[in-house]
Steps between C-alpha positions, in 0.01 A plus 500: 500500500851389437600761280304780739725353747844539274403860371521568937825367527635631208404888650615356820861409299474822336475723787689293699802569196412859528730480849782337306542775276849638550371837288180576806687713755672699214198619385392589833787712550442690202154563610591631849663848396201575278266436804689701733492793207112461479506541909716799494264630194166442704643599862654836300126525337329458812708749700459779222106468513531533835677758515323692221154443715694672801578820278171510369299506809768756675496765192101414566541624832703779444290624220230481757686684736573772241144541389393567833788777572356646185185466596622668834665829353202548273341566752677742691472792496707653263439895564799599814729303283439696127421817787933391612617438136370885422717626780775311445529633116428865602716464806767364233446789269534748734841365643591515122422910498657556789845292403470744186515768697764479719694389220446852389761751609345828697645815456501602930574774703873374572541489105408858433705606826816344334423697161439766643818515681680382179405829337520772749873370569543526111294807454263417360110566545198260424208633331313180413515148602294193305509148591350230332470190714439257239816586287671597817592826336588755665518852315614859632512820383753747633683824476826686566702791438824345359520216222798359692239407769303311265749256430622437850143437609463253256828331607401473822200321416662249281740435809236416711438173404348395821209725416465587177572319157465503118510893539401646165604889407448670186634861571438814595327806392591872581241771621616859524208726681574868532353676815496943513460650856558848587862614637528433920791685503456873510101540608527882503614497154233431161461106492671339214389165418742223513546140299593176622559232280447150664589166304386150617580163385199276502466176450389118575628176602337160489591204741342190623553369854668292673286240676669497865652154555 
C-alpha cells in the first residue's frame, strides 16, 4: 500500500515538474505556426471542394440546358430554312453575273455616233464594224480615196483618249477599179465608151474603249 501510495506522488511530482519546465512554452510556440499552416491547408481544401461541387452541378445544368436546345432544333423544321439558304446562294450568284456584266464595256449608240463623226470629218467611210465585248475590242474596216486620209484618221483616234485607246493599225491596201460608160457629151454623135480609173485606200484599225469614268 505504501509504495502504491509513493508511485502516486511521485506522478503527482512529476507532472507537477512538468509546469516548472522553463523549455514548455517554447515548444508550444514552435507548434503554433505549423497549426495555423494545417488550418490554412484544410480551410484552402475545403473551399476548393466546394467550389469544384458548384462548377460541377452548373456545367450539369448547362449541359442540360444545351441538350434540350438540341433537342429543340432537331425538331424543327428544317425545310423554309435549307428552302432560304438555296435563295440566298442563287440570289448571290446572280448578283455575281450581273457585277460581271456591267463591268463589261458596251459598244452604244453615242459610241458609234462619235466614230462616225470622227471619219466623215476625216473622210473617211466605214464598211465594217466588230466589237468584241469580252476583249473590249473594237475593230473597223474603212475606206478612202487619198492615203493622206488614212493617216490623219488614225491620228485622230489616237488623240482621243477619252474614247478610244491602245489603237492598233497595220496599214493600208490600195484598190484601183476601172468603170467604162458611154460618152454624155455629144448624144447625136456614135457613143464612144469612156474609162475611169478609181483608187481607194482600205484599211482597219483596232481600239479598245474607254470605260466612262
Amino acid at each position: 500500500m505504501n509504495k502504491l501510495m509513493n508511485k502516486k506522488l511521485n506522478l503527482l511530482e512529476a507532472y507537477e515538474q512538468s509546469f516548472l519546465d522553463p523549455h514548455r512554452y517554447d515548444r508550444i510556440k514552435r507548434l503554433i505556426p505549423l497549426m495555423v499552416i494545417a488550418l490554412v491547408l484544410l480551410a484552402f481544401f475545403i473551399s476548393m471542394t466546394l467550389l469544384t461541387r458548384k462548377v460541377d452541378n452548373e456545367s450539369e445544368a448547362i449541359n442540360s440546358q444545351i441538350k434540350t436546345v438540341q433537342r429543340a432544333i432537331n425538331q424543327t423544321d428544317k425545310g423554309p430554312y435549307q428552302k432560304l439558304d438555296k435563295m440566298q446562294k442563287a440570289l448571290s450568284a446572280i448578283k455575281s453575273v450581273d457585277d460581271s456584266i456591267n463591268s463589261l464595256i458596251k459598244f452604244d449608240k453615242a459610241t458609234l455616233t462619235n466614230l462616225i463623226s470622227t471619219a466623215s470629218q476625216q473622210g473617211v467611210t466605214i464598211t465594217s464594224i466588230t466589237f468584241n465585248q469580252q476583249e473590249n475590242k473594237l475593230t473597223i474596216g474603212c475606206s478612202t480615196a487619198t492615203a493622206t486620209k488614212v493617216t490623219s484618221f488614225v491620228k485622230s483616234l489616237r488623240e482621243d483618249t477619252k474614247h478610244y485607246d491602245n489603237i492598233s493599225y497595220t496599214g493600208y491596201s490600195e484598190q484601183v477599179t476601172q468603170t467604162t460608160s458611154p460618152d454624155q457629151i455629144n448624144q447625136n454623135a456614135p457613143t464612144q465608151p469612156v474609162t475611169q480609173t478609181t483608187t481607194t485606200y482600205n484599211f482597219q484599225v483596232s481600239m479598245k474603249l474607254v470605260k466612262e469614268a
